[in-house]
C-alpha positions in Angstrom: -13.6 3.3 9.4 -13.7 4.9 5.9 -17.1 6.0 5.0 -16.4 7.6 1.5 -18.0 5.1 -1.0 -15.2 6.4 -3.6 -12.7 4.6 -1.6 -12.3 0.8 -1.1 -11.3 -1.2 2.1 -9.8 -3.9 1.6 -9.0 -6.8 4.6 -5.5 -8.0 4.8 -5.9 -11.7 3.6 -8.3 -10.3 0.2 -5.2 -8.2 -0.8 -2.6 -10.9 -0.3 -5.1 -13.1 -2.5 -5.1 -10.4 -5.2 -1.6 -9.8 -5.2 -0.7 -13.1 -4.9 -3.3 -14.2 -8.2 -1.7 -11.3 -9.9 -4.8 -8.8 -9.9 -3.2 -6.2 -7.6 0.1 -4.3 -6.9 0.2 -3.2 -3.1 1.8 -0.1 -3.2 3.0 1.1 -0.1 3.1 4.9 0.9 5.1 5.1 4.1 8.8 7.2 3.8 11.2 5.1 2.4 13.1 4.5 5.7 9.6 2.8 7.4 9.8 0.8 4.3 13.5 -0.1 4.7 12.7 -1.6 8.1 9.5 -3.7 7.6 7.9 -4.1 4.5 5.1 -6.5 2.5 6.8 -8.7 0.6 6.6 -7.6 -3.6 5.2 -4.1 -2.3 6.4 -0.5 -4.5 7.1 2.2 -2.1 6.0 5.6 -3.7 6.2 7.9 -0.4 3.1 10.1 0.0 5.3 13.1 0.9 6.3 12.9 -2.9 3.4 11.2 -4.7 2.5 11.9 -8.0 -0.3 9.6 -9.3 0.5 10.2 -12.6 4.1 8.4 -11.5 1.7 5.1 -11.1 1.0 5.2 -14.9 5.0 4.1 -15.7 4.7 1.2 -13.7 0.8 -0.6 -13.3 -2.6 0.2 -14.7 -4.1 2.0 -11.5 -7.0 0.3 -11.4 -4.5 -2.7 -10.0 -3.6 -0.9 -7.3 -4.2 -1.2 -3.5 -2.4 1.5 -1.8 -1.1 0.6 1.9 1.0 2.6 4.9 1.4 2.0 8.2 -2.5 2.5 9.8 -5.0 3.2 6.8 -4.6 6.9 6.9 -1.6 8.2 4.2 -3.0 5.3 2.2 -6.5 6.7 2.0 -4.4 10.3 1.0 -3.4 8.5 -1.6 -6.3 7.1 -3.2 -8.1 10.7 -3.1 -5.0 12.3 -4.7 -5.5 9.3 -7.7 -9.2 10.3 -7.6 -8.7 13.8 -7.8 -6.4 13.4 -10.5 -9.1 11.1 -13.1 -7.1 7.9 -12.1 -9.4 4.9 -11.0 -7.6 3.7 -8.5 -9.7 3.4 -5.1 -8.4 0.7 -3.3 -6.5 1.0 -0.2 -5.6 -1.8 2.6 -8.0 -1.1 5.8 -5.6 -0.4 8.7 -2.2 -1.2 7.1 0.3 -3.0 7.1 -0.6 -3.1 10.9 -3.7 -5.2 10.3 -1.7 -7.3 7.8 0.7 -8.2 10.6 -2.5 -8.3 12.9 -4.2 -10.8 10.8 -0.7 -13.2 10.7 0.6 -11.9 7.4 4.3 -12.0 6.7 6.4 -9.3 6.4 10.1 -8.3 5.2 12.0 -7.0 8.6 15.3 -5.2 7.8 17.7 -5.0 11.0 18.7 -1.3 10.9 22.0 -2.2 12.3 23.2 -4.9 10.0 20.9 -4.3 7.1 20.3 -7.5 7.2 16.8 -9.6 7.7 15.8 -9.7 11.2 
């Protein structure tokens, strides 16, 4: 459990409500092949291995943003890289998309042998 007040937790069904009203962009930080397989539906994959959090500026005002991966862990990288960096974005969701799936969510599942949806 994340004890650093800087960073938000945020359940699985609050950030489907938030992207779904429009008030947050999930923005998942898994390498692009995890995100090829399974993926949140409307989700921006920025890899942590190449993350830039100035690159979130282009795309979605920061604050926006709720970072996700596969467990809690990269996405929580993610959010101190944007705080170390003067960007207010401190919102990450708790446990992944693992929890999202955990807590009945949908996801997009790519077969990797047909490249089609599974």
């Amino acid at each position: 459990m994340n004890e650093n007040p800087e960073i938000q937790n945020v359940a699985a069904a609050a950030a489907l409500a938030a992207q779904q009203a429009g008030q947050a962009l999930i923005v998942d930080v898994r390498e692009p092949a995890e995100f090829a397989a399974e993926r949140i539906a409307g989700a921006l994959n920025l890899p942590l291995s190449t993350f830039d959090p100035s690159s979130l500026l282009a795309v979605v005002d920061p604050a926006r943003v709720i970072f996700q991966c596969g467990s809690g862990m990269r996405s929580m990288k993610a959010v101190v890289a944007c705080r170390l960096s003067g960007l207010p974005a401190d919102r990450h969701l708790a446990g992944g998309i693992g929890a999202w799936k955990a807590a009945g969510l949908p996801v997009i599942r790519i077969d990797p042998a047909t490249g089609q949806p599974a």
